[in-house]
N, C-alpha and C positions, 0 to 999 in steps of 0.2 A: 777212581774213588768217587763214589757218593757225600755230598756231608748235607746232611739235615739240622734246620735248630728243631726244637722238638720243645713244647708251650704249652702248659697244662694249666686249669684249675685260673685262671684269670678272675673268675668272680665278681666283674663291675656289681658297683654295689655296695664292698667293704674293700675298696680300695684301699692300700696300707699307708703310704707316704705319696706326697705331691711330687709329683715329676717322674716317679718311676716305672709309668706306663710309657711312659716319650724316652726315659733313658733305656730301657727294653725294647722297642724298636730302633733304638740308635745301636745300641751291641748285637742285633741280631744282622741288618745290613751290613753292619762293616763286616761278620765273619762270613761273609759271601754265603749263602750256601745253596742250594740247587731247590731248595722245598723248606717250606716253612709248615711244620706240622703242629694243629691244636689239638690235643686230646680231649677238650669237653668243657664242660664248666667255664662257659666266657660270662653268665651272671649270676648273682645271688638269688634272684627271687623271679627271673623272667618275667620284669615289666617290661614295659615299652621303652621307657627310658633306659632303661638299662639294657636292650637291646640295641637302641642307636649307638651310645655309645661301645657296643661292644662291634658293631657295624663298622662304625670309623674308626677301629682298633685292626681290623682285620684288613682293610682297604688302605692303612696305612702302611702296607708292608709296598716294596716293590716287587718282592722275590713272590714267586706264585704259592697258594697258599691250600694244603688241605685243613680239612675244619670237620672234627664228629660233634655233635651235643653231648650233654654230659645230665646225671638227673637234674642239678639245679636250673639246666636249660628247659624242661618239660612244666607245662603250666600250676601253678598253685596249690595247694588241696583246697584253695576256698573257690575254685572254678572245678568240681569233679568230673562233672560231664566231660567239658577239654582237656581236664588231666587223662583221664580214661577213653576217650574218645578219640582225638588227635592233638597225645603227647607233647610233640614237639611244631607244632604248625608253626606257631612264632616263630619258630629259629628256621623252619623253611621257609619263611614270607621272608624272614630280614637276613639272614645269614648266607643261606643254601638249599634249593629246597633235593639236592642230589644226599641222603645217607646213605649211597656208598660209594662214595667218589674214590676214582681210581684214576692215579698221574702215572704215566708212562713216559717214565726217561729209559734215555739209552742202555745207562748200566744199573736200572735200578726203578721196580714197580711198589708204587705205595698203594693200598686198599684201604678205607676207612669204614669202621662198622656201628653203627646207631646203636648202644647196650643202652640206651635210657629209654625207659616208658614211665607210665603215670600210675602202674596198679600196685607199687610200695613206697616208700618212704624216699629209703634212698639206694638200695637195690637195682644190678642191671640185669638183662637176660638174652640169650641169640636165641635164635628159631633156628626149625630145621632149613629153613629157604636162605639162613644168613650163611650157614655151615656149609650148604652145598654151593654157595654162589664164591667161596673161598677158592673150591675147587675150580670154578669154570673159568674165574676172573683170572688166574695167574698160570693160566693156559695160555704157551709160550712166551714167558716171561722168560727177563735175562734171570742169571744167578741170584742176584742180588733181590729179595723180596720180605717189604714189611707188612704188617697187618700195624693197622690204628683201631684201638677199645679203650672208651673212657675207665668202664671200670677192672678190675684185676679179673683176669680168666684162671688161676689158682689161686690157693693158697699163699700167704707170703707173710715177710713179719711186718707189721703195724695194722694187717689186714683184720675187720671182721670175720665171722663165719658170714654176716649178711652184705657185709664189701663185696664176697667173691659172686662172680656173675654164675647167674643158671645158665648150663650150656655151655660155661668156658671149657671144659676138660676135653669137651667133645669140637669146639671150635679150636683149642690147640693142638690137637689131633687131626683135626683136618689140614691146621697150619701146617703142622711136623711134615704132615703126607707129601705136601704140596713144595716141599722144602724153602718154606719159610722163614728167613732166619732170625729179624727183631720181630715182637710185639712192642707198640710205644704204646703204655698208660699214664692212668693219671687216678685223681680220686681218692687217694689215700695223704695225700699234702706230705708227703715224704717223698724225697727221691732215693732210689734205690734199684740196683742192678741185679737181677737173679740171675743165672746161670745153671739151665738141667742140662742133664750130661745127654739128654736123648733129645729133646724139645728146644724152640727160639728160646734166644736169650728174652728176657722181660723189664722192658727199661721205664723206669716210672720218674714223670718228672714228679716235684714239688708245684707250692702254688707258685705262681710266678709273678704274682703282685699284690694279693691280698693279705691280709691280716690273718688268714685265720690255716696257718700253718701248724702240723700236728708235730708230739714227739720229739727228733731229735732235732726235727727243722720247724719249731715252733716262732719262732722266730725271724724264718727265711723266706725270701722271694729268691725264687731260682728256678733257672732252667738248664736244658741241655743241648749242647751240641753233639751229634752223632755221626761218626764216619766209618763206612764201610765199604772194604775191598772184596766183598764176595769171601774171605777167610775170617776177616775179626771184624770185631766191634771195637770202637772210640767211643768211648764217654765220654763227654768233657762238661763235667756240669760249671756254673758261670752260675753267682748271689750278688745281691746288689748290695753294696755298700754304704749305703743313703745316698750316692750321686754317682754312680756308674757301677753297668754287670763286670764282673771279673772273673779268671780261674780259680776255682777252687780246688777241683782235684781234677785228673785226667785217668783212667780206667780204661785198661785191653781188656778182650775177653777175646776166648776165639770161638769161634761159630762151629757147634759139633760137627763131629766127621759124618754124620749121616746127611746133616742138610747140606752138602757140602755137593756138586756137581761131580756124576761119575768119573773117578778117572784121578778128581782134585784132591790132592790128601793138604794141613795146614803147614804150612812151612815149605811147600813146594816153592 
């Protein structure tokens, strides 16, 4: 079994309450888990400042750590050149400057994919070079295979029409092919689990420190733990209490019979 935490939408910047960035890495260690996954959005506004701190947010993990940008990470509209130019350069000077890092554990390959650029507002989008490198990257991969995208590649509920990424249906498609079986998002400050009966399941965490929570988690810092045997998926989303993350609910889902290794049916 795989377990990932899975940390979305951090935001330095509008930090929510004091402490709850150090009590979020104190519940992410103790639940051991093999990879620590950020879906995007580690600032508000991409200053500098707000990159260090989100520098010494990520460095503060022990557990090795994947990291995508997300749009709030891509420079300003009052710098348009470097919005439009090189989106994300900041977050590759101080973050990573790899967007498409790919971990390779034994029973389990995570891929992370850059959907933020600088030419909308708050809108993401893949290229065809992103959708074909889905393909090569998880060339002899074990069973067990995620895709990381800040923003939602379908449709879903809390989603805009201009939330969902250009090029997700056609990058879920290449997932599906590739039998892929999470996507971990973020971007919508709701957590939520979809489930297609044909495609990965679609696990979107919440924010997970800031204030600026949508909907039904307007109110939440939360994140998820994810564990997977190559058949299901474990949610286990964990809100912070004002002074420690905790369970809040735990969700199976099983991973369709198509991404499922020939031979594998679920319940074997």
């Amino acid at each position: 079994m795989t377990r990932l935490a899975h940390i979305s939408d951090v935001h330095f910047g509008r930090i929510a309450h004091r402490g709850v960035v150090e009590a979020l890495v104190l519940d992410v260690e103790d639940r051991e888990p093999d990879l620590v996954v950020i879906s995007g959005d580690l600032t508000q506004r991409a200053y500098s400042w707000q990159y260090r701190d989100a520098q010494q947010f990520v460095r503060s993990f022990k557990t090795p750590v994947l990291v995508v940008p997300g749009n709030h990470d891509v420079w300003p509209m009052w710098w348009p050149g470097r919005r439009l130019r090189t989106p994300v350069s900041r977050f590759q000077d101080v973050i990573s400057d790899d967007l498409a890092p790919l971990v390779k554990m034994s029973e389990c390959w995570v891929l992370g994919l850059n959907t933020a650029h600088g030419a909308t507002v708050k809108g993401g989008k893949v290229t065809q070079r992103q959708i074909a490198l889905v393909d090569d990257a998880f060339e002899g991969a074990p069973d067990v295979r995620v895709l990381v995208a800040h923003h939602p590649l379908a449709p879903m509920p809390h989603a805009q029409r201009s939330d969902v990424c250009r090029g997700g249906r056609e990058l879920l498609a290449a997932a599906a092919n590739r039998r892929v079986q999470v996507v971990l998002g973020g971007h919508l400050h709701v957590a939520q689990n979809i489930r297609s009966n044909e495609g990965p399941i679609m696990v979107h965490a919440g924010t997970a420190t800031s204030t600026r929570g949508r909907g039904p988690d307007k109110d939440a810092n939360t994140y998820n733990i994810v564990e997977l045997d190559g058949q299901a998926v474990v949610v286990e989303r964990r809100d912070y209490d004002g002074v420690d993350f905790g369970l809040v609910r735990r969700e199976t889902l099983a991973v369709s019979p198509n991404l499922l290794k020939p031979g594998i049916g679920i319940g074997m």
